[in-house]
N, C-alpha and C positions, 0 to 999 in steps of 0.2 A: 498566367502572364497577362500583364496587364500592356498597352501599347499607349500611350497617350491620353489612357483612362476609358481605351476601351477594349475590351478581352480579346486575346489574340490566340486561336487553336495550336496549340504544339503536337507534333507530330509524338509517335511511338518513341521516339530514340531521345525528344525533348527537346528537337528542335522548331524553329519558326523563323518564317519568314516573310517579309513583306515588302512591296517597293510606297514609297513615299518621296513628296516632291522635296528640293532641296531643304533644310532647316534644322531646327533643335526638335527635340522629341524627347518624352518623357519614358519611362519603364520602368513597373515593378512585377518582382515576382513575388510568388507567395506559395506556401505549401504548407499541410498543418504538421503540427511538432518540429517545423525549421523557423528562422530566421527569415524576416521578410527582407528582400533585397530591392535597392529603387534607388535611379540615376536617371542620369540624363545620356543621348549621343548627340550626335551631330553628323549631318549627311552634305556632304559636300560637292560636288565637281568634281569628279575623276576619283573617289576613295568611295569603297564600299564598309563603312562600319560594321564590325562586328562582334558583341559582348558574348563573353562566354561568362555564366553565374554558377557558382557552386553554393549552394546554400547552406549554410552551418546549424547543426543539429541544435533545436530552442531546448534539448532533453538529455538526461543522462540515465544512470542505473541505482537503483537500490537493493543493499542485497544485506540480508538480516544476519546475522549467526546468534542463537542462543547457547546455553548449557543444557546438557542432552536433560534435566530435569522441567526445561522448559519446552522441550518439543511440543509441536500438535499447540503452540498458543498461538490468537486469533491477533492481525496483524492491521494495523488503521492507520491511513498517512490521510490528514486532515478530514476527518470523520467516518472516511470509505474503507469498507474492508477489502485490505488487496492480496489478504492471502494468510497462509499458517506460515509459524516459525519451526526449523527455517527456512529462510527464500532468500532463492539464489537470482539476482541482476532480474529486477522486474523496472521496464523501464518508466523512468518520471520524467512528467515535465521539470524543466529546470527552475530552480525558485529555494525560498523557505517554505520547509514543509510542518507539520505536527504530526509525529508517527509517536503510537500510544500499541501499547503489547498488552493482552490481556491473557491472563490465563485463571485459569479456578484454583482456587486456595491462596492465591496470588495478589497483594498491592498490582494496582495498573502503572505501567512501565512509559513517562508520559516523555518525550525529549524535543528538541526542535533541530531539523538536519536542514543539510545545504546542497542540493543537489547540480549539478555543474553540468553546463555544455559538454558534452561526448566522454563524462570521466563519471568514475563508481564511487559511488558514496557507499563503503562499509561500517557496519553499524554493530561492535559487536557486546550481547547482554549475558553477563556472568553470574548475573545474582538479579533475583527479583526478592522486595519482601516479604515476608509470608504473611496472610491475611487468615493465618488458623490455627485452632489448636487440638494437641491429640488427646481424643477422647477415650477414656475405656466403660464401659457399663456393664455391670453384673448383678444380674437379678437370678430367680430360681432358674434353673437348670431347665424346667418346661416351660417356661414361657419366651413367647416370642419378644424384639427387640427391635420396634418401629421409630424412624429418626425422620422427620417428615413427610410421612407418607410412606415411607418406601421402608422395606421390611430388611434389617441388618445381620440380624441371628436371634440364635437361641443362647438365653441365658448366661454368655458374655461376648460382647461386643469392644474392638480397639479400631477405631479409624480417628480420619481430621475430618474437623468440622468447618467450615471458614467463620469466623466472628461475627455475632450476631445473636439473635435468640433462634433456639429451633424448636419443633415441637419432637418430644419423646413420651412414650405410650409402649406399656408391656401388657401383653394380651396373654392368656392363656384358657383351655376348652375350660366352659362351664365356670368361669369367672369374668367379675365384670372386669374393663380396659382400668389401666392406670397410667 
């Protein structure tokens, strides 16, 4: 609370008080994630002025819903991660935002939302594109089945790859890699 442009202590319950000689007077208040509020009163002869401010929420909610094949994807509303899908009322400032969904094997999910004073902005994603394709590899039966880095199986392998080049190497004892 501001008084005249200078900070005035509110009590536990949010109130203040002060005596000042006759005249106009300035006030703002301020709170963060509200609305800042600021008038004027006027102190008179025989009337004791009194403002009562309620300050209106500067923030609303966001609440994501995917298809249960995008669960567990990483969730960004203008660069920051605010969580996995899905998320249920996580509150936002209110404004335009850039909320981007990412998940693995996944095109990124990029959209621009609107998020509203005291009201939920639901956001819901049924389809992401796919950014892969299914691989199968069969080699001899004793050799291992390495897909970068990381070991797949033995002598046949079926997964998704996401698009891209990858490195693939089959290893077996007492022979060189290929």
């Amino acid at each position: 609370l501001e008084f005249n442009g200078e900070p005035l202590e509110l009590d536990e319950t949010g109130y203040a008080e002060i005596g000042v000689p006759y005249g106009s007077y300035s006030y703002r208040v301020s709170c963060p994630d509200y609305h800042t509020s600021a008038g004027t009163l006027e102190v008179k002869d025989g009337f004791k002025p009194e403002v009562n401010i309620d300050l209106t929420p500067n923030f609303g909610w966001l609440e994501v819903n995917v298809a249960a094949d995008y669960h567990g994807a990483d969730i960004f509303v203008d660069g920051k991660k605010v969580g996995l899908a899905p998320m249920i009322k996580k509150q936002m400032k209110s404004g335009v935002h850039r909320l981007k969904i990412e998940k693995e094997l996944y095109k990124n999910y990029e959209t621009s939302i609107t998020v509203e004073d005291g009201k939920l902005c639901s956001i819901e994603v049924t389809e992401m594109q796919p950014n892969f394709a299914n691989v199968e590899l069969v080699v001899d039966e004793k050799s291992e089945i390495w897909v970068d880095g990381e070991l797949k199986g033995t002598g046949k392998w079926n997964g998704a790859l996401e698009i891209g080049d990858h490195s693939v190497e089959t290893r077996q004892i007492s022979h060189l890699p290929s």
